[in-house]
N, C-alpha and C positions, 0 to 999 in steps of 0.2 A: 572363814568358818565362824559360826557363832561362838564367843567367849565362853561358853559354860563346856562346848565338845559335844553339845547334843543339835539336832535340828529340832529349831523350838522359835517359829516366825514374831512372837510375842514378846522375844528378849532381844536386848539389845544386842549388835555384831560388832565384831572386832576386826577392822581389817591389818592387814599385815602390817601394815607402816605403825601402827596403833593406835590410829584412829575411833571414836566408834560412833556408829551409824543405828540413827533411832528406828526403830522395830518396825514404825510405818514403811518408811520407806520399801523394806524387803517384800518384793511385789511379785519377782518371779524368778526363779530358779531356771538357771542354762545348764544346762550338758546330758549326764543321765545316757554317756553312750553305749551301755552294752544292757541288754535284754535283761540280763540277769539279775541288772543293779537294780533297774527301774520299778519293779514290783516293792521289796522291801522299804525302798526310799521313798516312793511314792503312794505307802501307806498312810505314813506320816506327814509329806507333805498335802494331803486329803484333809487330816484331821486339823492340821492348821491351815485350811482353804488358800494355801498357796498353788500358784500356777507354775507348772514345770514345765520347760521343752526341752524332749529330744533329738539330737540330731541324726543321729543312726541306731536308736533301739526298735529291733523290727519284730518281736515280737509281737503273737498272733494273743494271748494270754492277758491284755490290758487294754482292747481296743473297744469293748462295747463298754462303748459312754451309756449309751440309752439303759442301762441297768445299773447305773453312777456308781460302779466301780472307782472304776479312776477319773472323776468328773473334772478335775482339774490340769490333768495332762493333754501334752500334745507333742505333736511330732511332722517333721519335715520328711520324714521317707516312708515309703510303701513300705508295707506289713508282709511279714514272708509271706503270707498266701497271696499277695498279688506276686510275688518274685516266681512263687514254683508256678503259679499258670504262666508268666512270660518264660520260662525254662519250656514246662512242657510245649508252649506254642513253638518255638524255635525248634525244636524234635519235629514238630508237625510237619512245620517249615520246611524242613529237610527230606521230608518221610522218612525219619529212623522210625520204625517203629520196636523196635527190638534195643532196648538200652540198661547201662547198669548204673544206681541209684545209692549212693553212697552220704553220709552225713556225720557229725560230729553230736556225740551222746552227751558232754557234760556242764552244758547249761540247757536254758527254753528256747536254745537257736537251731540248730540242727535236728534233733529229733522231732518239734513240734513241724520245724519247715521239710522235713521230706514226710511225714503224715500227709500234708496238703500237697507234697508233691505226687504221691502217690493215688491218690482221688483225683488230682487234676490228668492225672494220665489214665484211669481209668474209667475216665469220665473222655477221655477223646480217645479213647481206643492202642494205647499204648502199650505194649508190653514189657515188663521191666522185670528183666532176668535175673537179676543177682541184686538183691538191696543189702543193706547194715548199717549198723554207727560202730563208729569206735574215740575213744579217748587218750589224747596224746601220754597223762597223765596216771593212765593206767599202766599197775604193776607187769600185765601179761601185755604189754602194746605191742613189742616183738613178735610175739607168737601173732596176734589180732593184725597186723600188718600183714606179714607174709599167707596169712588165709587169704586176704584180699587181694595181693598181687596174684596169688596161684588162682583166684576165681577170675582175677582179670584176662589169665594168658586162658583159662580153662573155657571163659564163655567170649571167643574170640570173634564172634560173629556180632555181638555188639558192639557198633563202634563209635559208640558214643557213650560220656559216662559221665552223670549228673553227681559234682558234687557241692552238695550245702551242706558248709562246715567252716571251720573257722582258722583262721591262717595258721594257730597252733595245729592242728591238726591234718590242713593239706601240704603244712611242710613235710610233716614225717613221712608223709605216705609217699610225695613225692622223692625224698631222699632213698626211702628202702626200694621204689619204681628205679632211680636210676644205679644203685647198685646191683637190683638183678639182672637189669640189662648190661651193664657193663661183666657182669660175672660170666651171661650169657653167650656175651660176645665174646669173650674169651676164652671160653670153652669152645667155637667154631657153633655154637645152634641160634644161628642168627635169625633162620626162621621163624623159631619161636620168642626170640628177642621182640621181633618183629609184630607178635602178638600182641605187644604192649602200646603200640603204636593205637592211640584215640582221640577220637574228637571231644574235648572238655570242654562240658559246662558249667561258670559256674557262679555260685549266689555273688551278691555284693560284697561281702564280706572277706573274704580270701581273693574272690577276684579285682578286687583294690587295693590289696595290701603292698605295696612298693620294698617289703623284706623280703618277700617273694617275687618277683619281677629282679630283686638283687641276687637270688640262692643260686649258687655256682650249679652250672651244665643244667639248668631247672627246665631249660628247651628239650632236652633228653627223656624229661619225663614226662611235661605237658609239651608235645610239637606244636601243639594249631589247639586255642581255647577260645572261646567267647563267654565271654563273662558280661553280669548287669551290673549297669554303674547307675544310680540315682541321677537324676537333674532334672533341671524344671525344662517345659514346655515351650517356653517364651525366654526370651530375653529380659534377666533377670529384673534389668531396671524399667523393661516393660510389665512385668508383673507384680513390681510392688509399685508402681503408680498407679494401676488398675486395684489393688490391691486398698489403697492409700484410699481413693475414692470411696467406694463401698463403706469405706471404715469411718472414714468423715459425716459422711451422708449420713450411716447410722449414728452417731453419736450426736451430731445435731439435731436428730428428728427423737429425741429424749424427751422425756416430759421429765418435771422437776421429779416427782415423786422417785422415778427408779434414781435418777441424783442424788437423792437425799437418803435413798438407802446405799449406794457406794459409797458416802463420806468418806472409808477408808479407803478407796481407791485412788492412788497420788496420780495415776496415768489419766485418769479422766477430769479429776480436780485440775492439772496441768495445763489436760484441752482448752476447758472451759476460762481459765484464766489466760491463755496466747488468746480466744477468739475473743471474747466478749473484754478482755482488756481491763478485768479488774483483779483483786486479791481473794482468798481465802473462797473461792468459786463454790468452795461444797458446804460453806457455812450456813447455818439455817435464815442468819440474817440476809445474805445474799441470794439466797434462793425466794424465799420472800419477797424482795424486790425485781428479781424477773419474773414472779409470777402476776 
């Protein structure tokens, strides 16, 4: 973290061992994994024209570069609005058209991603009987739970139930699902236990979470789900050698001038120094001499 406790790419950093590292160097910021973070932080790294990426913030809220919002970010995974179209498609898939729509209120992750889930299914002709958010965090979550189980046994003919939300929150709903089914079943109305029984779908987010795949009897409450998990297309080391290409190609085919306006650029200074095999590449003296 930078030595002052602010983000500020123009000071020098302090790493942990206490070393410190000159201010050029800091080229680009890694992580920025949740939705929520990414806005606030990459305000300011905007203002200090640093480059950020992230690797799982899917937020729909920061992605129009072409209006230079956040000209400086990026990101490795699909934006919820492509998630809830592969959700709704998988519904298509199956012909449910009759499904219940469920999401997590207290960040830009849940309630922005079932908005787009809700236009993509009505947009391919889906009906979506029962939607809501709720928040694990919330003082009334008990009461806001149990409405949700009691609309799940209630709209029983949906048997499928989309939820984008976040592992805080499909844990509880799962925990309070397998206590009313065991209450259920103990009472002898198995039938209606049996109401509880659906096909889950669900975002990236909770359906990757491995403390959930750990929660005791959690088959109980989710039997049979399919969830989206991110990954590339290709084989990974075939796509960053295709990848590699492109990147090369362009950087070579540079004219001095945009060179000479990165000077603070150490990744391109770098290039030009491994290819052309001399020192100080983005120096005005040396740009001179390749021209």
């Amino acid at each position: 973290p930078p030595a002052s406790g602010n983000v500020n790419a123009s000071a020098p950093l302090t790493c942990p061992n206490g070393t410190s590292v000159p201010s050029r160097n800091m080229a680009i910021a890694v992580g920025l994994t949740e939705s929520s973070v990414v806005l606030p932080v990459s305000t300011i790294f905007t203002i200090e024209k640093l480059t950020h990426i992230s690797p799982s913030a899917t937020g729909n809220g920061f992605i129009n570069h072409s209006g230079g919002q956040l000209p400086y970010f990026f990101r490795t995974v699909a934006p919820d609005e492509s998630q809830a179209q592969a959700l709704v498609d998988i519904v298509k898939h199956f012909k449910w058209d009759y499904v219940i729509a469920l999401a997590s209120s207290n960040d830009n992750y849940g309630t922005p991603g079932l908005i787009k889930l809700q236009d993509a299914a009505n947009e391919a002709g889906v009906y979506i009987a029962y939607s809501t958010t709720f928040n694990h965090e919330d003082p009334l979550i008990g009461a806001v739970i149990k409405d949700i189980v009691d609309s799940l046994i209630l709209y029983n003919e949906a048997k499928a139930v989309v939820l984008f939300a976040r592992s805080d929150e499909a844990k509880v709903l799962f925990k309070a699902i397998i206590e009313r089914r065991q209450s259920l079943s103990q009472a002898g109305k198995v039938e209606e236990a049996e109401k509880l029984d659906k096909m889950w779908l669900g975002s990236d987010y909770w359906g990757t979470s491995r403390r959930l795949r750990k929660m005791p009897n959690v088959s109980v409450a989710v039997p049979v789900a399919l969830v989206l998990r991110p990954r590339l297309p290709l084989k990974f080391s075939t796509f960053i050698d295709g990848l590699a290409d492109r990147y090369v190609n362009h950087l070579l085919s540079l004219n001095t001038s945009v060179v000479r306006a990165q000077e603070d650029n150490p990744w391109l200074c770098r290039f030009w120094e491994e290819v052309f095999h001399c020192d100080d590449a983005c120096s005005h003296d040396y740009i001179g001499r390749k021209n």
